[in-house]
N, C-alpha and C positions, 0 to 999 in steps of 0.2 A: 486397737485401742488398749489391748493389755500384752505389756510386754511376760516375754516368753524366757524365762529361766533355766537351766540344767536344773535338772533334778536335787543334783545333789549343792548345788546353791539357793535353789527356791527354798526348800526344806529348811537349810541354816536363816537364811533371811525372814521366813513365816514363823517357824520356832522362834527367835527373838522377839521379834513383832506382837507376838501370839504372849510372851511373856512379860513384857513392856505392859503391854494394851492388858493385860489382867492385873499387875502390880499398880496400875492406874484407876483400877475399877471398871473398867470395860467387862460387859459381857458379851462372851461369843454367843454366835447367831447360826444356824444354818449353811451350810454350803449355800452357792449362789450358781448354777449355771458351773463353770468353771473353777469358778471362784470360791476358794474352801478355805481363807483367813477373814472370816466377817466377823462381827458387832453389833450388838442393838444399840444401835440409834444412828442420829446422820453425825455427816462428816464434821459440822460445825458445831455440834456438842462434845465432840470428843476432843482426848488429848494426844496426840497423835507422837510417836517417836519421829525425830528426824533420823533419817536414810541416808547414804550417800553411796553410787553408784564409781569405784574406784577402775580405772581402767588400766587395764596391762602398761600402757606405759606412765603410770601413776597419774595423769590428771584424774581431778575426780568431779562429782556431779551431787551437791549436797539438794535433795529435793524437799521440797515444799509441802506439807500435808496433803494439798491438793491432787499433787504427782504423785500420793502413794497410796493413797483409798480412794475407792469409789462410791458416793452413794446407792444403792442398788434400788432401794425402792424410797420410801418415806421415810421407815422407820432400821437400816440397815447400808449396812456400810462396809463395803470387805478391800482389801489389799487389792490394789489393781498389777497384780502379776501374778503367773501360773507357769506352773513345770511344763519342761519341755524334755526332747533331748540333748542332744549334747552341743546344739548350737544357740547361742540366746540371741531374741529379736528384741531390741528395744523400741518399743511401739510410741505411738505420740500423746500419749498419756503422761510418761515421764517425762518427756520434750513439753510442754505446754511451758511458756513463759520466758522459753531463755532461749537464748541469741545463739548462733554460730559462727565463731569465726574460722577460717581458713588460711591456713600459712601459705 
């Protein structure tokens, strides 16, 4: 459910994220489990940046508030991606909503 980032792309992506979501008024919350870019409050009160997942051979994947925080409990809502190494998993958290086609 949470896709899996290099290190050193997570870090660029939650840093942004992390300074967006505070130029917004957002405040940070707690780590979650894995999950160490959170917010107080849920995902439908906030203002959320839009994302967009560009891939090596430029298509890209502009996601949906939904596709990129998680509610975690009631009052808490963090980034649904987490560092990894040097391989990223895209899990179906960012997948939710949109189609695949195949050439």
């Amino acid at each position: 459910m949470i896709t899996r980032l290099p290190r050193e792309v997570y870090a660029a992506l939650s840093g942004a994220v992390a300074e967006v979501m505070k130029g917004r008024g957002a405040v940070s919350a707690p780590t979650f489990s894995i999950l160490d870019t959170c917010f107080r409050r849920s995902l439908r009160r906030l203002t959320v940046p839009t994302v967009e997942m560009v891939f090596q051979d430029g298509a890209a994947l502009r996601l949906a508030a939904a596709n990129v925080m998680i509610d975690v409990d009631e009052v808490t809502t963090c980034m649904g991606f987490a560092p990894t190494g040097r391989v990223a998993i895209i899990d179906n958290k960012q997948q939710e909503t949109f189609s695949l086609n195949f050439i």
